[in-house]
C-alpha positions in Angstrom: 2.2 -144.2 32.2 3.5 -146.2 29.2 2.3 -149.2 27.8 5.4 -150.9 28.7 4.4 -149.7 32.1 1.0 -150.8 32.1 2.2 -154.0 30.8 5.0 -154.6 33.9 2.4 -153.8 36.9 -0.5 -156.1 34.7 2.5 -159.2 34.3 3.4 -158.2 38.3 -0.1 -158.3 39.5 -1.4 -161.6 37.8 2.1 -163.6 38.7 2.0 -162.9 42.3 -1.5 -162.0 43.7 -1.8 -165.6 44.3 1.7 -166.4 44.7 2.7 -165.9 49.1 5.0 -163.2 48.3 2.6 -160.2 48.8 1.7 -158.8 45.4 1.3 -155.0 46.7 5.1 -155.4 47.7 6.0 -156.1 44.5 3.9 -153.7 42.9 5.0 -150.8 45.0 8.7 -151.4 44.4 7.9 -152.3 40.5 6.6 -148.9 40.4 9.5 -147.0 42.2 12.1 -148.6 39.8 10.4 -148.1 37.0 9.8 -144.5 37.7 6.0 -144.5 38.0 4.5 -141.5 39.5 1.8 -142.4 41.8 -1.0 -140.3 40.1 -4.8 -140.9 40.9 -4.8 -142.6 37.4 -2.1 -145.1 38.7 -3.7 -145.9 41.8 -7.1 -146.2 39.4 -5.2 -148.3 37.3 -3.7 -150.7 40.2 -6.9 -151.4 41.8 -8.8 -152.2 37.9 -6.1 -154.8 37.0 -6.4 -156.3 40.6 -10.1 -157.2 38.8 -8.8 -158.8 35.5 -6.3 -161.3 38.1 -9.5 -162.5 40.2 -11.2 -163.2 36.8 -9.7 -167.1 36.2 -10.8 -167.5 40.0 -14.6 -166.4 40.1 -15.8 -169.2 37.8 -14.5 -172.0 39.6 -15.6 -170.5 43.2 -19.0 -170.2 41.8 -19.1 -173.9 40.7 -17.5 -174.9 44.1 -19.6 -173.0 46.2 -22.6 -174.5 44.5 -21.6 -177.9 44.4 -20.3 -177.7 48.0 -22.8 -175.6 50.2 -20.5 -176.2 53.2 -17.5 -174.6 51.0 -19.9 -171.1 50.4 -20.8 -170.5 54.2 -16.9 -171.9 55.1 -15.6 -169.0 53.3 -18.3 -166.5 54.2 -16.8 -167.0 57.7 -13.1 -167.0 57.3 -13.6 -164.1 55.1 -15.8 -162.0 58.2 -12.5 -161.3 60.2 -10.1 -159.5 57.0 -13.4 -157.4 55.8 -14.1 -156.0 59.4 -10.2 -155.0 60.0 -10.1 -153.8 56.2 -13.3 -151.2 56.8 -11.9 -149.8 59.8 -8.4 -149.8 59.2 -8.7 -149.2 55.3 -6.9 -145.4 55.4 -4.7 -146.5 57.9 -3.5 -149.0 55.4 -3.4 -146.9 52.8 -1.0 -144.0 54.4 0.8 -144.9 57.7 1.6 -148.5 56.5 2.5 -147.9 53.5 5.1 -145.1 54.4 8.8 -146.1 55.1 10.1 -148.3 52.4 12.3 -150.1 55.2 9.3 -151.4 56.9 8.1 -153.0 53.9 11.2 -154.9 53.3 11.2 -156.1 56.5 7.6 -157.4 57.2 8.5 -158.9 53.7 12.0 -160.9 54.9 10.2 -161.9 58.5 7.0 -163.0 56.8 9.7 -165.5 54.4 11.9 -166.6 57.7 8.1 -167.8 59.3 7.4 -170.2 56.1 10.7 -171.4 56.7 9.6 -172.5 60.0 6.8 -173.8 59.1 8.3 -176.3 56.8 10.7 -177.1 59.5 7.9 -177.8 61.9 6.2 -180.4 59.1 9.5 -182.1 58.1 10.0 -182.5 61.7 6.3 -184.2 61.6 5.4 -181.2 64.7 2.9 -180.5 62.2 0.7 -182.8 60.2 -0.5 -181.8 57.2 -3.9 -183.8 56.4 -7.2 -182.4 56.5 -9.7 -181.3 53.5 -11.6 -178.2 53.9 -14.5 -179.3 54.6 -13.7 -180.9 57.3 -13.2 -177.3 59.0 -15.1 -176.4 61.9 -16.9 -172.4 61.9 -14.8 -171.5 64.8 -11.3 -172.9 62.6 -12.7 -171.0 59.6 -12.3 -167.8 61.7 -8.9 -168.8 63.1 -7.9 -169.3 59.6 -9.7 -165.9 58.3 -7.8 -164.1 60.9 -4.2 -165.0 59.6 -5.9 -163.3 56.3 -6.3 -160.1 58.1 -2.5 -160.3 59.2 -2.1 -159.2 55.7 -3.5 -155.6 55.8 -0.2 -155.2 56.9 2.1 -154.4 53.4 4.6 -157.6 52.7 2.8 -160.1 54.5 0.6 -161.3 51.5 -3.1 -162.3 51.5 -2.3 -165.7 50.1 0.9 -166.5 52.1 -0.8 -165.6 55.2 -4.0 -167.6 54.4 -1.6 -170.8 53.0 0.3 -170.5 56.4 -3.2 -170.8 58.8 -5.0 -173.4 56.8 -1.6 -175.2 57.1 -1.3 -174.5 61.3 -5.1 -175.9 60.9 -4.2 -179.5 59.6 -4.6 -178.7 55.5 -2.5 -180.5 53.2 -0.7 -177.5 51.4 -3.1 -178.0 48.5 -6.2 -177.8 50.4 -4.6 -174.8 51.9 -4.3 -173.1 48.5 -7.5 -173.6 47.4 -9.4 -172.5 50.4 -7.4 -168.9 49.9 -8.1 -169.4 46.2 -12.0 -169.5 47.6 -11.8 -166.8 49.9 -9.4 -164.5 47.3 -12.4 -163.7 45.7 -14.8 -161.9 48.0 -11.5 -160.3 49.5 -10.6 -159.2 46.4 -13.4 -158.1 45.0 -14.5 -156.5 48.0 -10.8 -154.9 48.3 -11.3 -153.7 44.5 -15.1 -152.1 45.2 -13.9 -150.3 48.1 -10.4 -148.5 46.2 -12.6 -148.0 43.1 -15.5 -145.4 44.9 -12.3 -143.9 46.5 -10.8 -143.4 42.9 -13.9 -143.1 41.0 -14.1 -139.7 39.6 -10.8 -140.7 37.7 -13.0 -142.6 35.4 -15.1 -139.3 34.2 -11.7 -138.0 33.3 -10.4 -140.8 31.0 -8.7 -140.3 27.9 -8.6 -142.8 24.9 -5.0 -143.9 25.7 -5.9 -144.0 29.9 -8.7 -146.4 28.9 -6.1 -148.3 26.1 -3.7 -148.4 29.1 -6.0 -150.4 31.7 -7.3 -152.3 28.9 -3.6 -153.8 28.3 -3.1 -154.0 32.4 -6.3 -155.6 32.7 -6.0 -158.5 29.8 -2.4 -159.0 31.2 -2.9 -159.3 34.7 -5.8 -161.9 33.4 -3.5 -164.2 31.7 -0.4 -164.0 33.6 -2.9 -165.1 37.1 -4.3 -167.8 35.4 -0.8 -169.0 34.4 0.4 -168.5 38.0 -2.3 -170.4 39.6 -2.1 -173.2 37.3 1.8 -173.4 38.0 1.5 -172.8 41.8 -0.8 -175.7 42.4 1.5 -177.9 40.3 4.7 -176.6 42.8 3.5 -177.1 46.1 2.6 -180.4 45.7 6.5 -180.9 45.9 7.9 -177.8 47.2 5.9 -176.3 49.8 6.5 -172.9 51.1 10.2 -172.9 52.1 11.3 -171.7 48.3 8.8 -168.7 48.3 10.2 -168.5 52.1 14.0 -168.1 50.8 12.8 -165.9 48.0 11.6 -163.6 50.4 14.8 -163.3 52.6 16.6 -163.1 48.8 14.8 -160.5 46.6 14.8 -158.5 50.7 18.6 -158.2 51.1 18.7 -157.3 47.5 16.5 -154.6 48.2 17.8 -153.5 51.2 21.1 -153.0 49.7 19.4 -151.3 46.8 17.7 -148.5 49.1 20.8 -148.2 51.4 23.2 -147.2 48.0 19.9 -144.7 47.5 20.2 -143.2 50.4 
């Protein structure tokens, strides 16, 4: 791996972990076009700078979740259903689901065409939009933590699937993103604990430039998240989901016709 490497899959991860258009997508097809082989170092290296985005997040959560007891035990809830489908399913996801490339693009396009109709179903006012967190009930916590374990599937997105069910529950888009900007950090974390005892005899093997390497991925993926969390909660106060919805069905035809010229 090269430092411009390192750099791309840090600037990737940070921009759209908390962006609804699946972060491990774009990370996975990052990687293919820029050549990267997928050594144990590089899957090492993915899961270390998947720490340095949940970084701008962990402070804030804290200070919520202490100021907001309700908050804590609202995301220790929603969060139950994605960490009991991740611990059983985790090799699954991390072989079979991950396999045909054309599977991925898909999930990824269908995934865009349901924000689409989501936004259709609150212009139509089918859906209001005006609830706070807090106001959830346990058993709507879970309903909303179970859209979050949707997104074991590759493409879907953590954050896109979360945004979508506090939405279906009554949130106003903004609500919606902070409660998966609550619950991205045990899922995360927990994610990133779980990868890293897989991977960790890679970090008895470390060279100077290896650790130089997730050192730049790490700062990177830091900044660029906290720049992309700042900027998302800014845009969906007007936007909503339908651009990240037409982004999707986009960047997948573009891809699509990319793999079928590789074929």
């Amino acid at each position: 791996m090269t430092f411009f490497q390192a750099i791309s899959l840090g600037l990737i991860e940070g921009v759209t972990e908390f962006l609804p258009i699946s972060s491990t997508f774009h990370l996975l097809f990052t990687s293919r076009i820029l050549g990267i082989t997928q050594t144990e170092f590089v899957k090492f290296f993915v899961v270390f700078i998947q720490a340095g985005a949940i970084l701008p997040l962990l402070i804030n959560s804290l200070l919520a979740w202490w100021r907001e007891k309700k908050l804590f035990w609202l995301t220790a809830v929603a969060f139950l259903p994605a960490a009991v489908v991740g611990f059983l399913l985790h090799r699954l996801i991390k072989t079979v689901l991950f396999e045909s490339t054309w599977f991925l693009v898909v999930v990824f396009m269908m995934v865009g065409l349901g924000f689409l109709g989501l936004e259709w179903l609150v212009g139509r006012q089918k859906l209001r939009l005006q609830r706070q967190i807090k106001t959830l009930s346990w058993g709507e916590a879970i309903k909303i933590g179970l859209f979050q374990a949707l997104a074991i599937i590759p493409g879907v997105s953590r954050s896109g699937s979360l945004i979508a069910g506090g939405m279906l529950g009554g949130l106003t888009r903004e609500q919606a993103i902070q409660f998966s900007f609550l619950l991205a950090v045990p899922t995360i974390l927990a994610a990133t604990v779980l990868d890293g005892w897989e991977t960790r005899a890679v970090l008895s093997q470390l060279s100077i430039s290896e650790w130089q390497l997730l050192a730049v991925g790490f700062g990177v993926a830091l900044i660029s998240a906290w720049l992309s969390i700042n900027w998302l909660l800014k845009f969906v106060r007007t936007q909503g989901l339908a651009s990240f919805g037409w982004y999707r069905l986009g960047l997948g035809v573009g891809l699509g016709v990319w793999l079928w010229l590789l074929a």
